[in-house]
C-alpha positions in Angstrom: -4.4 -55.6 47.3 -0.8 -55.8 47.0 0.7 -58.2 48.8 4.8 -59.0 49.8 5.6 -62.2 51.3 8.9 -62.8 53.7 8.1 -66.3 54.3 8.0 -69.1 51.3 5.2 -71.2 53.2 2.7 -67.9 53.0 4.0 -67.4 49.4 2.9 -70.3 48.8 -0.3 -70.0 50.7 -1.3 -67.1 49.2 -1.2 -68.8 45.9 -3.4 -71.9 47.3 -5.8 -69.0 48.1 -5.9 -68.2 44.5 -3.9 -64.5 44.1 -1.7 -64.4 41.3 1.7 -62.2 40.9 -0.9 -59.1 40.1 -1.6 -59.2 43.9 1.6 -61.3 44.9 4.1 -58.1 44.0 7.2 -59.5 45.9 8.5 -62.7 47.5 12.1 -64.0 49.4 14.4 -66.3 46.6 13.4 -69.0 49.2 9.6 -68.9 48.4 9.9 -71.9 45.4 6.4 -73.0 45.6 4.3 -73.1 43.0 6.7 -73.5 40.4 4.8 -72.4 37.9 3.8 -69.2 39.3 6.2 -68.0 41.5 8.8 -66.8 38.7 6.5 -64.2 38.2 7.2 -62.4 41.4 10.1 -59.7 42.2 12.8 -60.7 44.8 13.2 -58.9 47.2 16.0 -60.1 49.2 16.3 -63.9 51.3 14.3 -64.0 54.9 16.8 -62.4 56.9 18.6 -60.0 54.4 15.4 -57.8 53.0 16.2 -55.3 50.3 14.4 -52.7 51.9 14.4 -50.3 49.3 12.8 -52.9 46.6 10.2 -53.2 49.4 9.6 -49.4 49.6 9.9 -49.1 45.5 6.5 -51.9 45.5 4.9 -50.2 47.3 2.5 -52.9 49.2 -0.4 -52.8 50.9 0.3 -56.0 53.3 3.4 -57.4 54.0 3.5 -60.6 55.6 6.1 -61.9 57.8 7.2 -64.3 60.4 8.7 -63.7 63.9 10.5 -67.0 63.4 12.1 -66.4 60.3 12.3 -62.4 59.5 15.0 -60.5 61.3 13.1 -58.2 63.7 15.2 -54.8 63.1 14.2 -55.3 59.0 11.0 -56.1 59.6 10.6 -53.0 62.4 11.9 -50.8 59.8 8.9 -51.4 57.6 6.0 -50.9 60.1 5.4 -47.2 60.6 5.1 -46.9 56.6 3.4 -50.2 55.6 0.6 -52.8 57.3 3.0 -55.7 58.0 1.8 -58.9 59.9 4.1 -60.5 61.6 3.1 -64.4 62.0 4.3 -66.2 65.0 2.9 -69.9 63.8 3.9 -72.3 66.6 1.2 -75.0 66.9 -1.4 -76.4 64.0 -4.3 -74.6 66.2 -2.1 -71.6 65.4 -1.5 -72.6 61.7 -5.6 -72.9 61.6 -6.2 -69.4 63.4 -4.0 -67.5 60.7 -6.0 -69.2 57.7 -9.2 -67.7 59.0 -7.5 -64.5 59.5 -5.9 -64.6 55.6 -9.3 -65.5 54.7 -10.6 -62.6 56.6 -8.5 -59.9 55.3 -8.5 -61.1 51.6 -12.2 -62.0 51.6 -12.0 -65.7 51.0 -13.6 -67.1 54.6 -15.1 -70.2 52.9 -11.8 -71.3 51.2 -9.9 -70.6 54.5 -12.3 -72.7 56.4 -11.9 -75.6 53.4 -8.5 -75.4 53.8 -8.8 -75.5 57.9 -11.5 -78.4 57.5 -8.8 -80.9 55.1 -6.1 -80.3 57.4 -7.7 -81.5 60.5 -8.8 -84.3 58.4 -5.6 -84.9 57.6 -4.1 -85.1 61.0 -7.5 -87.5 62.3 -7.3 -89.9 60.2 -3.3 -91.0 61.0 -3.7 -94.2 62.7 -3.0 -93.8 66.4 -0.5 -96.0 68.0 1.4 -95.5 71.6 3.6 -92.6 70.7 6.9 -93.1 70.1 10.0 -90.9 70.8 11.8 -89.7 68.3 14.6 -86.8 68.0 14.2 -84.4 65.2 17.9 -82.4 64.2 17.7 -79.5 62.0 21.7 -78.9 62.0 24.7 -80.1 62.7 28.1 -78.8 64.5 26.8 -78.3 66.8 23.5 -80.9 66.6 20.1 -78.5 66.5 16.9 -79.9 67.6 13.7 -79.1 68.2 11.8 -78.2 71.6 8.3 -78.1 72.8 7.6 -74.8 71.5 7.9 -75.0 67.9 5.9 -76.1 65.0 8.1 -78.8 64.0 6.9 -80.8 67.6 3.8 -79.7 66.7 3.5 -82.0 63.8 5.0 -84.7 65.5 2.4 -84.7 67.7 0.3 -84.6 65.1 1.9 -88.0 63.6 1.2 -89.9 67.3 4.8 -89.2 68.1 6.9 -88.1 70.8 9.5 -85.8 71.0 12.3 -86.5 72.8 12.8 -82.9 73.6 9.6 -81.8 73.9 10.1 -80.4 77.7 12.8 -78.0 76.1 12.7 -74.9 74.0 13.5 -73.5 70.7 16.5 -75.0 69.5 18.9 -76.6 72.1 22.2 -78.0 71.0 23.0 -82.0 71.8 26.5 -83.4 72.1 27.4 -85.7 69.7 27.9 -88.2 72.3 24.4 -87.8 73.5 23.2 -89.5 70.9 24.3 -92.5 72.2 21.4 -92.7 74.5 18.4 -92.1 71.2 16.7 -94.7 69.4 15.0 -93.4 66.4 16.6 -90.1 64.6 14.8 -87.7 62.2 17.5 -86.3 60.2 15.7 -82.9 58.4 16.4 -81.6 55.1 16.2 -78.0 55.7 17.7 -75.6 56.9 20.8 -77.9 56.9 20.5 -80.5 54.1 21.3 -83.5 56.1 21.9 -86.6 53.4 22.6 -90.0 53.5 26.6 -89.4 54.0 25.3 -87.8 57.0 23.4 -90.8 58.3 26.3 -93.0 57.8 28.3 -90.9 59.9 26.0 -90.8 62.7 25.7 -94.6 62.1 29.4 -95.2 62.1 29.7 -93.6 65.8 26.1 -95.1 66.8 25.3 -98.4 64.9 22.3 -99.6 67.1 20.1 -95.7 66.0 17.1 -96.0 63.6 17.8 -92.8 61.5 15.1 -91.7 58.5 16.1 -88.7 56.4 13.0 -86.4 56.2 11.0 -83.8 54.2 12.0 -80.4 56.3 8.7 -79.0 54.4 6.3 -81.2 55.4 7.3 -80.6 59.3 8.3 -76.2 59.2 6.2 -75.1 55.9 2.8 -74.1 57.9 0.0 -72.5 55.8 -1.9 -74.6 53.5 1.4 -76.9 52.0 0.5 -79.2 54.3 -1.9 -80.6 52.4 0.9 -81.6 49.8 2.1 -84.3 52.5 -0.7 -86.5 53.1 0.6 -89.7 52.1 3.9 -88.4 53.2 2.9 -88.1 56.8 0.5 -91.9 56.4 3.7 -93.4 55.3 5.9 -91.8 57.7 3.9 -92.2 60.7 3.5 -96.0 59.4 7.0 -96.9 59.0 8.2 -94.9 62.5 
């Protein structure tokens, strides 16, 4: 089977499910993971500006992409040619259901259900405490964050946390000045690579917030790269 990936957390899932670039035939230049590996693979284009006609030329079998982070009209374009599933990954129930599917359709159901089995491990075993709210930004001017609906609250819920805007949806915008009434801050590294000048200027305006600078991967790559962060998320949910 020849397989195209739009979406670098089912590149890399792919490759934790043990194809190699003979089956892997094309991938975004934001699919990094596995180093070692991923070379290998033709670009064909970032997430939301496809090279269609390097898609065509590979001719796959399966394309995967995501509703999330595909741009619909490219990825409409592809369907009355080419088998493409589009992924709409919201919730670790949801992250579960599409490993049994991948497993399904590339004929590896007892790997999928290893992988499915270590990541509700993973989640269990993080000490439960009363949950705590936290805000999670994924971009600033305006300030992004995340609502109730996404995959991102999803793993904070999985942590024992709470988010702040978990009654909201998608991506609301929050004035600056908002901030003034949070306590604890999760400033994300992707997409918008917040850094530490970035948490002193929030801290300049706000002195009394608890702001952490975060993984983005560990809370947006769904697929079997979760796994990557389990002493991540131990730590992180110990020290929030």
């Amino acid at each position: 089977m020849r397989i195209i990936s739009l979406v670098p957390s089912l590149t890399k899932t792919l490759f934790d499910f043990g194809l190699d670039a003979s089956q892997i035939v094309g991938r975004t230049k934001f699919c990094i993971h596995p180093g070692d590996q991923i070379r290998d693979v033709e670009i064909i284009g970032g997430t939301k500006d496809l090279k269609l006609d390097k898609i065509r030329a590979l001719k796959p079998d399966l394309i995967l992409a995501s509703k999330e982070e595909n741009e619909k009209d490219q990825v409409s374009s592809l369907i009355d040619d080419f088998q493409v599933w589009v992924t709409d990954i919201k919730t670790l129930q949801d992250n579960a259901d599409f490993l049994t599917e991948l497993g399904e359709k590339i004929q590896k159901q007892d790997l999928a259900n290893s992988y499915n089995q270590k990541i509700e491990a993973l989640f269990s075993t993080i000490p439960r405490r009363d949950p705590k709210f936290v805000s999670y930004f994924i971009w600033k001017d305006p300030y992004l964050t995340i609502g109730g609906d996404t995959f991102i609250h999803s793993i904070l819920e999985g942590l024992g946390l709470r988010n702040r805007y978990e009654y909201t949806q998608r991506y609301p915008e929050v004035a600056l000045k908002a901030l003034a009434k949070e306590q604890t801050v999760l400033l994300s590294s992707e997409p918008y690579p917040f850094k530490e000048r970035h948490k002193a200027q929030l801290l300049a305006l706000h002195p009394h917030l608890k702001i952490h600078l975060v993984d983005g991967e560990a809370f947006s790559w769904y697929g079997t790269h979760l796994l990557e962060f389990e002493s991540y998320y131990n730590h992180l949910a110990a020290t929030l």
